[in-house]
N, C-alpha and C positions, 0 to 999 in steps of 0.2 A: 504494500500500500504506500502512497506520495501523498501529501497534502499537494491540494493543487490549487488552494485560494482562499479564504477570506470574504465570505458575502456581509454587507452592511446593508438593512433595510434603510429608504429614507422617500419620503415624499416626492423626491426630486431629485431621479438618480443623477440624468446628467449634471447637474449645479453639484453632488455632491464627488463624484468622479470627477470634474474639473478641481474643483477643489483638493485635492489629493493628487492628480495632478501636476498642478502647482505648487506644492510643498514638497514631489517626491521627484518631481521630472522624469514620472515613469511615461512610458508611450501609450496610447490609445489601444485597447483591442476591438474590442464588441464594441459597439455602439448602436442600439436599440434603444427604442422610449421607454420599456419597462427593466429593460437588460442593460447595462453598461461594465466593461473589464477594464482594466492596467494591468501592463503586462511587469513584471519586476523585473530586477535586469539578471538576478538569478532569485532562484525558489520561489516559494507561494507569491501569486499576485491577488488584486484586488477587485473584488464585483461589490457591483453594487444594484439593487432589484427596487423596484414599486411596490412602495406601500403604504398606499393612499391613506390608508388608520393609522401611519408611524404615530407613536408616541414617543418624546424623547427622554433618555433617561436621567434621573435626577443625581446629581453628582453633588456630597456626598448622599446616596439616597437614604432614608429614614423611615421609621415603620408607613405600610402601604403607597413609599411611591415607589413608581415604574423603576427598575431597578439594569441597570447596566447588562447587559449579557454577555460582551466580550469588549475588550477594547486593545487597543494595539499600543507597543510600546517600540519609539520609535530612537534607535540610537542615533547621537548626533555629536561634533566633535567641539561646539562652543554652546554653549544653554542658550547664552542671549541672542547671541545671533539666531540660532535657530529658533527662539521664540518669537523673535521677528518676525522672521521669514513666513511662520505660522499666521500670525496675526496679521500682517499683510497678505495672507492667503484667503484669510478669511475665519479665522478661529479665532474662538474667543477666549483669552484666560480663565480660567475656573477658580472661583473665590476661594475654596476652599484645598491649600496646599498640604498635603503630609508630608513631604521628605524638604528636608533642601536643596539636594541635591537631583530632584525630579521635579519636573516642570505637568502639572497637568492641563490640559488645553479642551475644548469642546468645540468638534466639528460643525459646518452650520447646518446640522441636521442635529446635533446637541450629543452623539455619539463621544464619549469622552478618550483621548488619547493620550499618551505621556510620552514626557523628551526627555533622553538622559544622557549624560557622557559615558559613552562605555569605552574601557581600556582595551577592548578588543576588537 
């Protein structure tokens, strides 16, 4: 078995597949009104589907809200600059930080993601 992707529900695939796009400068795969892919430059890439009912998840969530289902953590080699880069991409900082050393961010679809320095 391979992992071969990563699907994110969201309102508005394309706007959110652009958006990840732009943060990751992966290339275009699929491009469908309910389907949209990024291809990674190796391993799992990124889909994104319709779903007109998205609810976005609450970060940090608290008893009965809509609760996170996956989120991605995204290595990077300077926090600031790439939180930049993020938030010129279109994400929004998430109020609520746990580490210092991890930045958490919320796509505009509210799917939450984290930027870190990794030594490898």
């Amino acid at each position: 078995m391979r992992l071969k992707g990563i699907v994110l529900g969201a309102p508005e695939p394309r706007a959110l597949a652009g958006f990840y796009q732009r943060l990751l400068g992966w290339e275009l795969g699929s491009d469908e009104p309910e389907w949209v892919t990024l291809k990674a430059p190796e391993g799992a890439g990124l889909s994104f589907q319709l779903e007109p009912e998205h609810v976005p998840p609450v970060w940090p969530a608290g008893p009965g809200d809509q609760q996170m289902q996956v989120h991605l953590d995204i290595a990077v080699e300077d926090l600031a600059e790439a939180g930049a880069r993020a938030v010129a991409a279109g994400a929004t900082l998430a109020e609520f930080q746990p580490q210092d050393d991890v930045r958490v961010y919320l796509d505009p679809a509210g799917h939450p993601f984290c930027l870190f320095v990794s030594s490898h």
